[in-house]
Backbone and ligand atoms as CSV (ligand in chain L), in Angstrom:
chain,resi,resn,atom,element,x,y,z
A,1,UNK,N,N,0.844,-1.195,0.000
A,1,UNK,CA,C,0.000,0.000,0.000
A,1,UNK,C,C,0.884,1.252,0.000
A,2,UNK,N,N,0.585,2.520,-0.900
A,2,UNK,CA,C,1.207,3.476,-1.193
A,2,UNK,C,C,0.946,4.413,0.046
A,3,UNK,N,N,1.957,5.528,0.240
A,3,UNK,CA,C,1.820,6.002,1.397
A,3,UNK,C,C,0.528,7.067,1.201
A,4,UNK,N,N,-0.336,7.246,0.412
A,4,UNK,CA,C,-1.329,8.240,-0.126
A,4,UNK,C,C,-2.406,7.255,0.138
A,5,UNK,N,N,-2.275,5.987,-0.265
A,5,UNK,CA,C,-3.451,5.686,0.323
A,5,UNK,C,C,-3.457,5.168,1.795
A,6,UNK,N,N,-2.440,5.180,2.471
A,6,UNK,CA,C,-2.361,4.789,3.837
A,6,UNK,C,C,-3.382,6.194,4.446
A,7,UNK,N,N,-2.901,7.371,4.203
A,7,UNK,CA,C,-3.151,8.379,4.647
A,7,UNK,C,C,-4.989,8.471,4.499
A,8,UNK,N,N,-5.792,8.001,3.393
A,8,UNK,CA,C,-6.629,7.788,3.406
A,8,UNK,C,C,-7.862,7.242,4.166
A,9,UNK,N,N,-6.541,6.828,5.390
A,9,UNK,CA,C,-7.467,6.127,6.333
A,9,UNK,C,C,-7.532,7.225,8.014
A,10,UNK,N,N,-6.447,8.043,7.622
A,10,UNK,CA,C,-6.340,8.991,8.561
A,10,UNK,C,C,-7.483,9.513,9.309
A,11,UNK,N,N,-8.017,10.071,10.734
A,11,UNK,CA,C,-8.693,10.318,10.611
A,11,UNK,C,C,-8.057,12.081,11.474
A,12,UNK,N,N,-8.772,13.611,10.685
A,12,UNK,CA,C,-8.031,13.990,11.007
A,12,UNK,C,C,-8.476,14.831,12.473
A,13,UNK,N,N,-7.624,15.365,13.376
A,13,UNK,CA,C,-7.720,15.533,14.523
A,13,UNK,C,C,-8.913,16.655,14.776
A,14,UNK,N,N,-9.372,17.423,13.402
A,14,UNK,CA,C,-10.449,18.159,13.337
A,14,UNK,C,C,-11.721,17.223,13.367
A,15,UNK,N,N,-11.885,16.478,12.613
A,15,UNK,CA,C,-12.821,15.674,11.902
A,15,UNK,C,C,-12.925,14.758,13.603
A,16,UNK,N,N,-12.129,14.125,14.231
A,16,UNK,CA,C,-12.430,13.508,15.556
A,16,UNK,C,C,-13.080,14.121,16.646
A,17,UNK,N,N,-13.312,15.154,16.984
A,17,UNK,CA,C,-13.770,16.215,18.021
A,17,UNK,C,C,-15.299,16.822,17.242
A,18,UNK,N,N,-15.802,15.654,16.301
A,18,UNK,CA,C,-17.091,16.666,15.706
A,18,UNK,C,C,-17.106,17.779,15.573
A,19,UNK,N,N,-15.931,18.601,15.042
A,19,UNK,CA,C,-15.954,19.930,14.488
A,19,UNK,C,C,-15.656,20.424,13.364
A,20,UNK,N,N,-16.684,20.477,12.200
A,20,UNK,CA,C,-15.991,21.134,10.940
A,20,UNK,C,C,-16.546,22.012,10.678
A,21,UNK,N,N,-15.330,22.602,9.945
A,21,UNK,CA,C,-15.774,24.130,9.896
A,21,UNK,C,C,-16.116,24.157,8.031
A,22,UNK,N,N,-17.138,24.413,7.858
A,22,UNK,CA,C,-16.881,24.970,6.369
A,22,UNK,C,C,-16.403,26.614,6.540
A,23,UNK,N,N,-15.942,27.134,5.037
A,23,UNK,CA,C,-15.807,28.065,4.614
A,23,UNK,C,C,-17.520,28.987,4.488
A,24,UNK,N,N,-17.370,30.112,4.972
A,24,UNK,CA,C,-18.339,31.145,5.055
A,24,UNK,C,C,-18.912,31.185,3.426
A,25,UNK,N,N,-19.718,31.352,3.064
A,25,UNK,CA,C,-20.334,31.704,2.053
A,25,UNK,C,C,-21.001,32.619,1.468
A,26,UNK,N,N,-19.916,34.055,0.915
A,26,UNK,CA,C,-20.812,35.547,1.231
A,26,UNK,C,C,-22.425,34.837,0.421
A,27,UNK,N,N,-23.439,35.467,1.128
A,27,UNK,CA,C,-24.466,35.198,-0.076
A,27,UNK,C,C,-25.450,36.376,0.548
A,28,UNK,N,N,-25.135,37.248,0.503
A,28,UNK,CA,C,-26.317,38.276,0.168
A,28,UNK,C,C,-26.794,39.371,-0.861
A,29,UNK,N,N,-27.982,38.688,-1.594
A,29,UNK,CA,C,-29.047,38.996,-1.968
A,29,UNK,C,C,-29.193,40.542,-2.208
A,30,UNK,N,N,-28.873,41.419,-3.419
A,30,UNK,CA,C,-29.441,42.731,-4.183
A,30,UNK,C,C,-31.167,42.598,-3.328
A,31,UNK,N,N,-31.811,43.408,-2.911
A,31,UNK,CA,C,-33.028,43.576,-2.461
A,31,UNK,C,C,-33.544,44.224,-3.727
A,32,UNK,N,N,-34.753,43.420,-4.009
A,32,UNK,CA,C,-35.593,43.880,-5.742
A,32,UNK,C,C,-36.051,45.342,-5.279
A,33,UNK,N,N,-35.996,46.188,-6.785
A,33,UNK,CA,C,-36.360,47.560,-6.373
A,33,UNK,C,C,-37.327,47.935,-7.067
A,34,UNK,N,N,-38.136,49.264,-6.465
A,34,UNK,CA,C,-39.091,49.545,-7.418
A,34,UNK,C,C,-39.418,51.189,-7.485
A,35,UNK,N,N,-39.925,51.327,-8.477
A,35,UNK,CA,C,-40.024,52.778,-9.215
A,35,UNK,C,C,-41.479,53.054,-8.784
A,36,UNK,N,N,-41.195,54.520,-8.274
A,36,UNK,CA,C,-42.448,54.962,-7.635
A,36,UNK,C,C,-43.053,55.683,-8.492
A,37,UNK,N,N,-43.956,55.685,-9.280
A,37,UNK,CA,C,-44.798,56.579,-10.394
A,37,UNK,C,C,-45.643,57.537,-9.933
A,38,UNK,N,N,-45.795,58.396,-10.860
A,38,UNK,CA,C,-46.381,59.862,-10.548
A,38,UNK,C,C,-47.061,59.621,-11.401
A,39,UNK,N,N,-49.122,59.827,-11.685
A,39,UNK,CA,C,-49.825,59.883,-12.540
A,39,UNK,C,C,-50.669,61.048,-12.700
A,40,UNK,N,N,-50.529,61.700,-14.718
A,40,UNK,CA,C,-51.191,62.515,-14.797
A,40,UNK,C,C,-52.693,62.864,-14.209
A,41,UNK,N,N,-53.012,63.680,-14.153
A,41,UNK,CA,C,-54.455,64.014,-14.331
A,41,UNK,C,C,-54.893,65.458,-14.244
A,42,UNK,N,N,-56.105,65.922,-14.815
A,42,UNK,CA,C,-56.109,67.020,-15.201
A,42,UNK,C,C,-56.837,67.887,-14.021
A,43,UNK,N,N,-56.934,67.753,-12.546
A,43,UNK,CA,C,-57.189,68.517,-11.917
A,43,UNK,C,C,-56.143,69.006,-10.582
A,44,UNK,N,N,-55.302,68.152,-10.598
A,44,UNK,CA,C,-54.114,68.724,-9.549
A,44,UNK,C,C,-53.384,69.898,-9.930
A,45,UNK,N,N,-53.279,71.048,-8.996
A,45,UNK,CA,C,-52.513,72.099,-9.236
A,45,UNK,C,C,-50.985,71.678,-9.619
A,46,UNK,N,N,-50.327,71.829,-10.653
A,46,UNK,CA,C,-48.892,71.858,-10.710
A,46,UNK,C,C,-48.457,72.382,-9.372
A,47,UNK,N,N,-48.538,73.551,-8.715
A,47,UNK,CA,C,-47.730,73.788,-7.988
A,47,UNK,C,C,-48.051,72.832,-6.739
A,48,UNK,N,N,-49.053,72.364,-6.259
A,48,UNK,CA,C,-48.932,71.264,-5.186
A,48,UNK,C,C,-48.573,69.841,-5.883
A,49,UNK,N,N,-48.153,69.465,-6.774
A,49,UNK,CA,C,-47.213,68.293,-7.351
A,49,UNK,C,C,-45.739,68.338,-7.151
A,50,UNK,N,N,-45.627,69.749,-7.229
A,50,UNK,CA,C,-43.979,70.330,-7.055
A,50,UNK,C,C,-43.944,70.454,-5.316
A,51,UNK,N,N,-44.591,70.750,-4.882
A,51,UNK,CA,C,-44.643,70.430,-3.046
A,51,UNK,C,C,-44.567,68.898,-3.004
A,52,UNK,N,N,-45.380,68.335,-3.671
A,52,UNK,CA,C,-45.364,66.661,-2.840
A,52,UNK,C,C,-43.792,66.068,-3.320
A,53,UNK,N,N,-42.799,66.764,-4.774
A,53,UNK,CA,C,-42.012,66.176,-5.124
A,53,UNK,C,C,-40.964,66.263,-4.696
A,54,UNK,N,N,-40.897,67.931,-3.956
A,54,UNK,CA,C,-39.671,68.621,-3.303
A,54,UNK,C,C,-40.334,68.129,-1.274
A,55,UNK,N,N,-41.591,67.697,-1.022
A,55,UNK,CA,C,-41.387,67.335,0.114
A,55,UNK,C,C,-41.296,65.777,0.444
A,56,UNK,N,N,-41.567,65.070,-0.067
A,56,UNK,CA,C,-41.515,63.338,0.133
A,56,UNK,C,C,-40.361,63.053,-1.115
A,57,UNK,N,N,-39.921,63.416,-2.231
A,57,UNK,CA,C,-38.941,62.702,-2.769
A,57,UNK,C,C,-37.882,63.639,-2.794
A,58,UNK,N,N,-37.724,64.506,-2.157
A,58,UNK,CA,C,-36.711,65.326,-1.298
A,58,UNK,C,C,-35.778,66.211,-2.767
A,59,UNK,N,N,-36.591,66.290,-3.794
A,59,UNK,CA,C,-36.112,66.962,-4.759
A,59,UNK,C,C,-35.944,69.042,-4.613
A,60,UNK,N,N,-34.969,69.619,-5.218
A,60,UNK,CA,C,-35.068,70.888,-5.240
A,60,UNK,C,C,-36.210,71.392,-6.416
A,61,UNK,N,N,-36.406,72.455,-6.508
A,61,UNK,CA,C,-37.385,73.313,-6.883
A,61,UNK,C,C,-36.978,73.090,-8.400
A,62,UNK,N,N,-36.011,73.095,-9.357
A,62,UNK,CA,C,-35.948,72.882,-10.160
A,62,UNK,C,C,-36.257,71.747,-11.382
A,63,UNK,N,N,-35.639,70.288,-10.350
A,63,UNK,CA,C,-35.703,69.078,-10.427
A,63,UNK,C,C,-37.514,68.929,-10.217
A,64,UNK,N,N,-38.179,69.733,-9.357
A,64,UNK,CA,C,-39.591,69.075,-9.120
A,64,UNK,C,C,-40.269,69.130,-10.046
A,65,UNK,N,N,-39.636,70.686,-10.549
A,65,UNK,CA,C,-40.780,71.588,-11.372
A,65,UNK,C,C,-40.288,70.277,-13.377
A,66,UNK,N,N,-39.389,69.915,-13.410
A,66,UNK,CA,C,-39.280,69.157,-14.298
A,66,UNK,C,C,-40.004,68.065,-14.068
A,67,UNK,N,N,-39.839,66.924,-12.958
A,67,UNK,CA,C,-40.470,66.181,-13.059
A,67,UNK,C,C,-41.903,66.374,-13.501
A,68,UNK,N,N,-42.414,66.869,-12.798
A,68,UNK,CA,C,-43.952,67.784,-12.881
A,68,UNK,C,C,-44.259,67.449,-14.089
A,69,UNK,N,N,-43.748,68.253,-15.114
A,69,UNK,CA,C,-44.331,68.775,-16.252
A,69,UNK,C,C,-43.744,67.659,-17.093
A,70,UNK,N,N,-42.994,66.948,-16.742
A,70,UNK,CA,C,-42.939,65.466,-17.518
A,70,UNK,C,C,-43.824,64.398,-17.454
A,71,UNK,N,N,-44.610,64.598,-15.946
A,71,UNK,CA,C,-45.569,63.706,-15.989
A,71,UNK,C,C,-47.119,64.486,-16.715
A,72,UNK,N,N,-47.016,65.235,-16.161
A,72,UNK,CA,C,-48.138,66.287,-17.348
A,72,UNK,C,C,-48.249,66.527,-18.457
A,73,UNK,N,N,-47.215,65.969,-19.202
A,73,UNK,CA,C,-46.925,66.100,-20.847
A,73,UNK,C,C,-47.070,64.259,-21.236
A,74,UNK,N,N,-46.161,63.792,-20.551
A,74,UNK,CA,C,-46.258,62.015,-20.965
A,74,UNK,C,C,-47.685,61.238,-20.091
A,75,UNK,N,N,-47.829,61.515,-19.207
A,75,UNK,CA,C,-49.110,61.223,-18.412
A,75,UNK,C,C,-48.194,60.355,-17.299
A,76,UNK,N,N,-46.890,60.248,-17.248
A,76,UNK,CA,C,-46.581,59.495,-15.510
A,76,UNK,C,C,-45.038,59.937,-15.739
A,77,UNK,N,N,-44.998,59.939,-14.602
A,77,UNK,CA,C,-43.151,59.708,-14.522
A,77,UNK,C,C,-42.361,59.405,-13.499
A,78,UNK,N,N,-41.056,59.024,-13.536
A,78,UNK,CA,C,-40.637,57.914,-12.400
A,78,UNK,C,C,-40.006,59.720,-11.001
A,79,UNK,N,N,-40.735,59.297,-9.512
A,79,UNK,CA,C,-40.335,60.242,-8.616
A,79,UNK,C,C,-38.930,59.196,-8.065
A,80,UNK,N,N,-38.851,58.164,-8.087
A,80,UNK,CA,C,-37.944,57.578,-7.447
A,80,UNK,C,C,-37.970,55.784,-7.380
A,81,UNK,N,N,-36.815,55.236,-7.112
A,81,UNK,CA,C,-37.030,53.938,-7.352
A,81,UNK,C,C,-36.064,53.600,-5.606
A,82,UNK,N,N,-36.621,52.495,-5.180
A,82,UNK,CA,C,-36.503,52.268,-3.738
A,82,UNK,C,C,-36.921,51.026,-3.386
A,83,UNK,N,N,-36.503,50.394,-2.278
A,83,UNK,CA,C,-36.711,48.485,-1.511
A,83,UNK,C,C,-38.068,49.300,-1.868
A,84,UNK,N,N,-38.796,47.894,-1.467
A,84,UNK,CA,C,-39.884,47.641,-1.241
A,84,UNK,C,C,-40.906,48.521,-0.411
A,85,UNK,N,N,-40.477,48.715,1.048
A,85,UNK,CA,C,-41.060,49.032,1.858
A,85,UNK,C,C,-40.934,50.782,1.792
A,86,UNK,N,N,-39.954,50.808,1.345
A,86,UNK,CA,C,-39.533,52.469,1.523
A,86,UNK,C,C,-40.499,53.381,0.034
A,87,UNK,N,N,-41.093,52.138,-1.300
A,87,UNK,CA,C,-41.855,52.616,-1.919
A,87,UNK,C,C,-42.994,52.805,-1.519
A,88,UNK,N,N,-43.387,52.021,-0.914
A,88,UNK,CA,C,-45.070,51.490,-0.363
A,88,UNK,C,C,-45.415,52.863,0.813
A,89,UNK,N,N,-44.129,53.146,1.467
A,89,UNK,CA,C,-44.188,54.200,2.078
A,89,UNK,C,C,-44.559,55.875,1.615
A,90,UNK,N,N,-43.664,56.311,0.529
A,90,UNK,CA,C,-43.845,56.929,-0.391
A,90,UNK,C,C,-44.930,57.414,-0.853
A,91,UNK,N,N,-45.967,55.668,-1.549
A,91,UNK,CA,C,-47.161,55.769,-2.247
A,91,UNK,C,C,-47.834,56.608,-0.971
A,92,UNK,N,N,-47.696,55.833,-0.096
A,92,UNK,CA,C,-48.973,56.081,1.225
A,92,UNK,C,C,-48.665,57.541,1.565
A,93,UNK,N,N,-47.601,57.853,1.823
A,93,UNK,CA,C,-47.487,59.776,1.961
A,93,UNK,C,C,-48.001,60.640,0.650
A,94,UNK,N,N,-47.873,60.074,-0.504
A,94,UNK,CA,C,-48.709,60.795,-1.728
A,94,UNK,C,C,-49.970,60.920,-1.032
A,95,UNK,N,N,-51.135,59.631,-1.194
A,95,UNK,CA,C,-51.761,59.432,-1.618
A,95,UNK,C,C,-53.069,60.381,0.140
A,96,UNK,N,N,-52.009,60.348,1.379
A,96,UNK,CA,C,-52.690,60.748,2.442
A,96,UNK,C,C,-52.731,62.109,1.438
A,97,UNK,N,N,-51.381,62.733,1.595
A,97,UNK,CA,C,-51.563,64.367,1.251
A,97,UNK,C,C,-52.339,64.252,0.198
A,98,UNK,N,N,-52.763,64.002,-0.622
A,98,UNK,CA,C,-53.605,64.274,-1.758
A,98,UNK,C,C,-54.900,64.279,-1.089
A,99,UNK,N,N,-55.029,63.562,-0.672
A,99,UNK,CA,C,-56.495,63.671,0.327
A,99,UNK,C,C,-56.738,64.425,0.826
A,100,UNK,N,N,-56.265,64.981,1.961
A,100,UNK,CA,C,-56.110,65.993,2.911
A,100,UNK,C,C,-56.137,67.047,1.964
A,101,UNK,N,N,-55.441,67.041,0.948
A,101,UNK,CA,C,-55.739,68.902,0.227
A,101,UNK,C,C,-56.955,68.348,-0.882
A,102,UNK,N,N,-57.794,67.312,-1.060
A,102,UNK,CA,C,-58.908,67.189,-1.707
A,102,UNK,C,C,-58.449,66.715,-3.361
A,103,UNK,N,N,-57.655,66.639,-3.385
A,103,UNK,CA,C,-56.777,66.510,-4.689
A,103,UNK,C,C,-56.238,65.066,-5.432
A,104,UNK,N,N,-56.967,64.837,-6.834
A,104,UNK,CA,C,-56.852,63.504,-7.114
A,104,UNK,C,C,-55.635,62.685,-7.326
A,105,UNK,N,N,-55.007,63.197,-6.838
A,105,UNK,CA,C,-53.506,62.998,-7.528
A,105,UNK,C,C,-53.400,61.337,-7.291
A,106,UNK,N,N,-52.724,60.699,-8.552
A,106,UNK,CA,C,-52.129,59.407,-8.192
A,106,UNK,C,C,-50.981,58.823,-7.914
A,107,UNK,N,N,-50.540,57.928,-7.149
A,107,UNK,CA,C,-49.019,57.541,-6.672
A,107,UNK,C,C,-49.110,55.791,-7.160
A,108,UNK,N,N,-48.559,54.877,-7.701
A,108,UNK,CA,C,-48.095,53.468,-7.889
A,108,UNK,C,C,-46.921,53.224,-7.979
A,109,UNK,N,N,-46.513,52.052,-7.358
A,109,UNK,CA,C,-45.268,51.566,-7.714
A,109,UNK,C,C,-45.250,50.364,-8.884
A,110,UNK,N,N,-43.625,50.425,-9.265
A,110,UNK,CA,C,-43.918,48.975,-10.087
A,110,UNK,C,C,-42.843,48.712,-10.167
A,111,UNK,N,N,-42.132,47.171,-9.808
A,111,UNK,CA,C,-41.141,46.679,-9.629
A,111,UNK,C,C,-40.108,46.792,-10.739
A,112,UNK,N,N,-38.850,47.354,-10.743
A,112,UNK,CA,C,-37.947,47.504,-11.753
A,112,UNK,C,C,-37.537,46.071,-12.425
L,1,LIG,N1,N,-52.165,68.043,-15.327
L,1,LIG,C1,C,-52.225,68.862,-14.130
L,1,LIG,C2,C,-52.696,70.253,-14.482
L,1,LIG,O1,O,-52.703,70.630,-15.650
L,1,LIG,C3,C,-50.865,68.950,-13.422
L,1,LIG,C4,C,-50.385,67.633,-12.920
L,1,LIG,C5,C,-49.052,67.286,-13.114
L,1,LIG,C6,C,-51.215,66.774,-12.254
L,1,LIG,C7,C,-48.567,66.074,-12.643
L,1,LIG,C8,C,-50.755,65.554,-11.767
L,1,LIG,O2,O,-48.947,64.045,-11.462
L,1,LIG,C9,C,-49.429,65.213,-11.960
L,1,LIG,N2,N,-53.086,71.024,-13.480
């Protein structure tokens, strides 16, 4: 018998004490994201669209006033893309303030 397979019978001083260790396995997971939509319609004031865009998607006055009128010209447009929970959040702060000022405005998400 070759000395390689003698060794075969080894048993090794890890493996006797019931302890093995595997190697760690990075494995974490991109979290799926999603795009929060802004929908036209023809009775919301532009300028309270540019409040909901510069106060919940934390945009400046410039950036709002574009988005705005991109969703008013194409009929939607993306305010932001975000996990899961942080969209759903989003929708739900649109959709209270729109209420509260009487205003139809629409908020959806949709998974990127
Ligand atoms: N179309 C609206 C108007 O003319 C303005 C508007 C823009 C409404 C964007 C909703 O998501 C919206 N007053």
């Amino acid at each position: 018998m070759s000395n390689d397979q003698k060794k075969d019978f080894l048993i090794r001083p890890e493996d006797e004490r019931g302890l093995v260790l595997e190697e760690a396995k990075p494995k974490l997971k991109k979290p799926p994201l999603f795009r929060v939509v802004l929908l036209n319609d023809d009775y919301t004031p532009m300028e309270f669209v540019v409040e909901v865009l510069e106060l919940i998607f934390g945009m400046d006055r410039p950036k709002a006033t574009r988005i705005m009128l991109e969703v008013h010209t194409k009929g939607k447009g993306i305010c932001g893309v975000y996990t899961y929970e942080i969209a759903e959040t989003k929708v739900a702060q649109v959709s209270t303030f729109a209420q509260q000022n009487q205003h139809p405005l629409l908020c959806t998400m949709e998974e990127s």
